[in-house]
VMD Tcl script that builds the backbone (N, CA, C; Angstrom):
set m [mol new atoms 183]
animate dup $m
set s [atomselect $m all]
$s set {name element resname resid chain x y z} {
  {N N UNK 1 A 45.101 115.884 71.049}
  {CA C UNK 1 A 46.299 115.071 71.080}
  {C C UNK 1 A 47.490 115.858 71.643}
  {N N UNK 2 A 47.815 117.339 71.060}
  {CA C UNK 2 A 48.680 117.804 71.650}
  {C C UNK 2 A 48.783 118.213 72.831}
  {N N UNK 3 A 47.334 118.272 73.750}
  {CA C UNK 3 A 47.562 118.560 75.004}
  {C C UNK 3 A 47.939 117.080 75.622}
  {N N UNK 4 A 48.007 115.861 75.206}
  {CA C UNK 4 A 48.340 114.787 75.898}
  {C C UNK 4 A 49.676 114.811 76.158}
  {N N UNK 5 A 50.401 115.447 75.008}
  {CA C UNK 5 A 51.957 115.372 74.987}
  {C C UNK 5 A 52.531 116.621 75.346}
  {N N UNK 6 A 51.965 117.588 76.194}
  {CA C UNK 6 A 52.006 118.264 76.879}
  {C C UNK 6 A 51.904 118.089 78.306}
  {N N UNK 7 A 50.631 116.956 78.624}
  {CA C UNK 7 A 50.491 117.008 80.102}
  {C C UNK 7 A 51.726 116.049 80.056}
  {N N UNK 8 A 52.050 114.882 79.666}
  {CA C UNK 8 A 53.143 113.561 79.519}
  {C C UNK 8 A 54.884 114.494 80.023}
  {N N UNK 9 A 54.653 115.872 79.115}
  {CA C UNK 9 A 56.075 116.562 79.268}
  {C C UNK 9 A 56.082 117.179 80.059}
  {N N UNK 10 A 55.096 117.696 81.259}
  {CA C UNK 10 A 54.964 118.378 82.184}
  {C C UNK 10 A 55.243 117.421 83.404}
  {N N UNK 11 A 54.331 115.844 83.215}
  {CA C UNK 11 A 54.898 114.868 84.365}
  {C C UNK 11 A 56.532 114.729 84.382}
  {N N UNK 12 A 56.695 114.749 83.289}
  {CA C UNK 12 A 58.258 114.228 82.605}
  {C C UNK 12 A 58.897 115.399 83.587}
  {N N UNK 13 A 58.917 116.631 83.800}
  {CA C UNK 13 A 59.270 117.379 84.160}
  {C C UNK 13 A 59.600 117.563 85.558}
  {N N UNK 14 A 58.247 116.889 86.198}
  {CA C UNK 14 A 57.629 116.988 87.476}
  {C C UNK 14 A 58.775 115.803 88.029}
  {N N UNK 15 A 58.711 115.028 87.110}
  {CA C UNK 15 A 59.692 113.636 87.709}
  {C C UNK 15 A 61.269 113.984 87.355}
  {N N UNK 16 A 61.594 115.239 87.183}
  {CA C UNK 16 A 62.799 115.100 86.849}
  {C C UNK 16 A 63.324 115.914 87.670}
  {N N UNK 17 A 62.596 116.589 88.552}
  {CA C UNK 17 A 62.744 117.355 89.579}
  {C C UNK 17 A 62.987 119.040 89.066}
  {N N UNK 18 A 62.003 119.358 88.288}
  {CA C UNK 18 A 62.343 120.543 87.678}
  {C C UNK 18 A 61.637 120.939 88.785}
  {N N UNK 19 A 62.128 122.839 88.563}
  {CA C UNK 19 A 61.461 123.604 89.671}
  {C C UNK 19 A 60.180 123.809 89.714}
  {N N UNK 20 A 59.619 124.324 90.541}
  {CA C UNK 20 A 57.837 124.653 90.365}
  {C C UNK 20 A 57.774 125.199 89.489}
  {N N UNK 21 A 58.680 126.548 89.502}
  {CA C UNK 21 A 58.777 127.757 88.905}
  {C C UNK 21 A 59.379 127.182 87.241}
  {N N UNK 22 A 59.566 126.585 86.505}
  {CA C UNK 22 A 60.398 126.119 85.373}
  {C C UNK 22 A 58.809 125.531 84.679}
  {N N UNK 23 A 58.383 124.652 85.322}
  {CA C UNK 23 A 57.128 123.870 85.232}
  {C C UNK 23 A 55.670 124.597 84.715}
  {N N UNK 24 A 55.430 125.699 86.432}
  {CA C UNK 24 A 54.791 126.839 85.949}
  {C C UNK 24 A 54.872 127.388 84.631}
  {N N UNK 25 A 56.600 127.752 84.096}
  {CA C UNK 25 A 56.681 128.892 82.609}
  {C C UNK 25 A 56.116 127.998 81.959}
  {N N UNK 26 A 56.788 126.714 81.914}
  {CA C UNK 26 A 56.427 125.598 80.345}
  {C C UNK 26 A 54.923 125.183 80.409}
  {N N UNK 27 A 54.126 125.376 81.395}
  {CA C UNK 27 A 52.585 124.886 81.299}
  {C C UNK 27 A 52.007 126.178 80.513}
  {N N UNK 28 A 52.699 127.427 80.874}
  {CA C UNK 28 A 52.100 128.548 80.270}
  {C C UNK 28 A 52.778 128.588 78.962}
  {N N UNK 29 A 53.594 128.662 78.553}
  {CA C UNK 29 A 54.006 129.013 76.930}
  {C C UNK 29 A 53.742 127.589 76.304}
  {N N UNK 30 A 53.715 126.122 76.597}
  {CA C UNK 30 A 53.181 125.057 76.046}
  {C C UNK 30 A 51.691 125.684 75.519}
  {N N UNK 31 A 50.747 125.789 76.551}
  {CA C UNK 31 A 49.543 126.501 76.548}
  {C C UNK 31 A 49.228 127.396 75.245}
  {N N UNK 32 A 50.369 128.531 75.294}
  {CA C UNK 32 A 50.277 129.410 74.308}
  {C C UNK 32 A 50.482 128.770 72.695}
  {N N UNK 33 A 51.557 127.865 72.885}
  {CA C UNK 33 A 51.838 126.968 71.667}
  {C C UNK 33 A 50.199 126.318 71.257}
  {N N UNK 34 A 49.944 125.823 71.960}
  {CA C UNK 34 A 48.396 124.844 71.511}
  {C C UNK 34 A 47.366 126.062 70.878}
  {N N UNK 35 A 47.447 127.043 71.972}
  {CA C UNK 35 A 46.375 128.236 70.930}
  {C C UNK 35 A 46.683 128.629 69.819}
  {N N UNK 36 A 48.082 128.783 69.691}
  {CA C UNK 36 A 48.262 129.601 68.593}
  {C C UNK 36 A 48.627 128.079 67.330}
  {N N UNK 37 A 48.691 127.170 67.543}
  {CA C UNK 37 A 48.617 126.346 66.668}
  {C C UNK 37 A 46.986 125.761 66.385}
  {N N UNK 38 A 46.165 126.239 67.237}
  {CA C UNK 38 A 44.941 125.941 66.623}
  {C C UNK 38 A 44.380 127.179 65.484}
  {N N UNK 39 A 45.275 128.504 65.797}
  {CA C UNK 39 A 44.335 129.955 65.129}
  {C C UNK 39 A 44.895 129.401 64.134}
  {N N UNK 40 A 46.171 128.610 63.607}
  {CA C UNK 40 A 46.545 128.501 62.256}
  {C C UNK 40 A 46.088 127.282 61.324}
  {N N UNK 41 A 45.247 126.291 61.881}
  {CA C UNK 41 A 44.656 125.103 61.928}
  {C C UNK 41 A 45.065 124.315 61.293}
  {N N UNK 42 A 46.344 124.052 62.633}
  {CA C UNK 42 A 47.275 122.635 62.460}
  {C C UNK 42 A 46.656 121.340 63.064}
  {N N UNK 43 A 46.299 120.326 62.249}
  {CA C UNK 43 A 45.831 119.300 62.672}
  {C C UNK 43 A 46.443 118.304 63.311}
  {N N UNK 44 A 47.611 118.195 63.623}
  {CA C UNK 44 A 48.638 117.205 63.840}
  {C C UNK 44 A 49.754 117.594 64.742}
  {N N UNK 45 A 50.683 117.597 65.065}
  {CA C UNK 45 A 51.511 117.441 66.172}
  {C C UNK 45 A 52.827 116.807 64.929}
  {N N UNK 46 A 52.759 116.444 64.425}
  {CA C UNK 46 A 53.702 115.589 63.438}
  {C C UNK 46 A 53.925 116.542 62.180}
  {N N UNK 47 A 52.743 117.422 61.519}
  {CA C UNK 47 A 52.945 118.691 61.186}
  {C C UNK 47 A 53.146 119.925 61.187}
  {N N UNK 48 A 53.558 119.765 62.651}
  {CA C UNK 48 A 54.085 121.079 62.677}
  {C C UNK 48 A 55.343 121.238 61.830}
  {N N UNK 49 A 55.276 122.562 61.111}
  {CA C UNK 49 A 56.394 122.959 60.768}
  {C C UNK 49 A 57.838 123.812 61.661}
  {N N UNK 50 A 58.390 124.096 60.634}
  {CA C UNK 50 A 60.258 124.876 61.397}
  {C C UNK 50 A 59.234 126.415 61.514}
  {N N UNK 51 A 58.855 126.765 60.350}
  {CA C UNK 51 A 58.578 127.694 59.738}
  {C C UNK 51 A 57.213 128.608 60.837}
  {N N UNK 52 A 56.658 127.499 61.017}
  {CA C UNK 52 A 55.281 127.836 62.065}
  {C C UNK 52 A 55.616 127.937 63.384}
  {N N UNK 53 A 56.849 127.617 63.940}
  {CA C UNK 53 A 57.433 127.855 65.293}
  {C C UNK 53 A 58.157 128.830 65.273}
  {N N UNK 54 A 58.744 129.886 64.264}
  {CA C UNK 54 A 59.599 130.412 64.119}
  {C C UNK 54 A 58.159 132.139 64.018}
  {N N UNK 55 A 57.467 131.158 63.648}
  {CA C UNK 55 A 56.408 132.764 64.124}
  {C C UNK 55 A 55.644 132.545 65.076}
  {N N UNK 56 A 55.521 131.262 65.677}
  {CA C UNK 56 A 55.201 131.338 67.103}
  {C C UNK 56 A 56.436 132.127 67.993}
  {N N UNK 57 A 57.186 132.089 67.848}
  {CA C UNK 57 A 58.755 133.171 68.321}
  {C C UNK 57 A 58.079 134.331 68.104}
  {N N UNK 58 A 58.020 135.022 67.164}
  {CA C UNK 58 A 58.087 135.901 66.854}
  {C C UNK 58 A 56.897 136.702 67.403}
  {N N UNK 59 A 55.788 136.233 67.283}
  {CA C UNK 59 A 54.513 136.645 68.056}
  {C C UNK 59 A 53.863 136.563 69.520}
  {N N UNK 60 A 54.719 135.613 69.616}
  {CA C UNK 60 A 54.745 135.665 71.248}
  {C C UNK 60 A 56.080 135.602 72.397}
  {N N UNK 61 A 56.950 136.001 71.609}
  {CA C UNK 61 A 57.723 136.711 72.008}
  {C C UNK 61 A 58.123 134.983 72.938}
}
mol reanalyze $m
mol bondsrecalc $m
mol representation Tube
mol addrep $m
């Protein structure tokens, strides 16, 4: 599910005339978001927490 609302925010992006280069970063750290929310085994997109993004920060810099 969360890669749907990933590819949706990447068109969103694409249509908004973001740069290649802007597009490129957010496909890669979106990317990183989905892995590292699966090692912690978040089932939902609606559960993510404040708390669980705030060490996605922290760990991937």
């Amino acid at each position: 599910m969360l890669h749907d609302y990933i590819a949706n925010f990447l068109d969103y992006c694409k249509n908004a005339n973001f740069s290649e280069r802007s597009i490129e970063s957010l496909h890669h750290r979106l990317g990183e978001l989905c892995i590292f929310l699966t090692t912690i085994n978040n089932p939902s997109i609606q559960e993510i927490k404040y708390q669980q993004l705030t060490q996605f920060v922290a760990d991937f810099n």
